[in-house]
N, C-alpha and C positions, 0 to 999 in steps of 0.2 A: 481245251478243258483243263481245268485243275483243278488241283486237290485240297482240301482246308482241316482243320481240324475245331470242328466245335465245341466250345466251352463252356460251360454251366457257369452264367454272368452272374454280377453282383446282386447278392442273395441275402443283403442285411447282415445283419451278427451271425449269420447259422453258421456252424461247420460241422462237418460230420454229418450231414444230414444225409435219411436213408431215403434209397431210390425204390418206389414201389407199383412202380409199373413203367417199362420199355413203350413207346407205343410205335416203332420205327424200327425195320428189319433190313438186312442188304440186300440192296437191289430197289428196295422203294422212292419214287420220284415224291418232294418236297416242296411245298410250298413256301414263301415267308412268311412266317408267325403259325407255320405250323407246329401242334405241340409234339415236342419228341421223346420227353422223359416226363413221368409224374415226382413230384417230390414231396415227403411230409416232413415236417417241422412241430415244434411242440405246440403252435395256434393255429396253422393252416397247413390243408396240401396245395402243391403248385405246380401247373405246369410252364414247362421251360421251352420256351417258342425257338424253332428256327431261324436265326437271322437272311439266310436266304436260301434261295430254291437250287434245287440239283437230285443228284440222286445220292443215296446212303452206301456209300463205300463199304463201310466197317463200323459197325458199333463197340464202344468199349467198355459199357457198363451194362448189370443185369439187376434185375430185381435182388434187392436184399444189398447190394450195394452200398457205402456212402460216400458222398460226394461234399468237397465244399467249392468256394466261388474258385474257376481255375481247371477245376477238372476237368480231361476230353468227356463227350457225352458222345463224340461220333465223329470222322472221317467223311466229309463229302463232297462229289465230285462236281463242278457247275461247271 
């Protein structure tokens, strides 16, 4: 097994966008495309899919947070 760090992917123009809902805790098993962070922007909220499955190491961001494209959104173990 190893370990990855996932990142809040290419997100258009946004930066600084705030994170308003976690939806993924340590210890939960993941699927791919499943959502793990909510994020709103000044036209839509979005959620930010898993690129693959494992289980959630460490989470690095909290509600209230903000994020642009780049940032960890989480540690996880496949």
């Amino acid at each position: 097994m190893t370990t990855q760090e996932i990142k809040v992917p290419e997100i258009g123009d946004f930066k600084n966008v705030p994170v308003i809902e976690v939806l993924v805790k340590p210890g939960d098993r993941i699927a791919p495309e499943q959502a793990l962070v909510t994020l709103e922007s000044d036209k839509a909220t979005m959620d930010i899919p898993s690129p693959a499955a494992g289980t959630v190491v460490a989470v690095a961001l909290k509600p209230g947070d903000r994020v642009s494209e780049g940032s960890v959104i989480l540690t996880l173990e496949t």
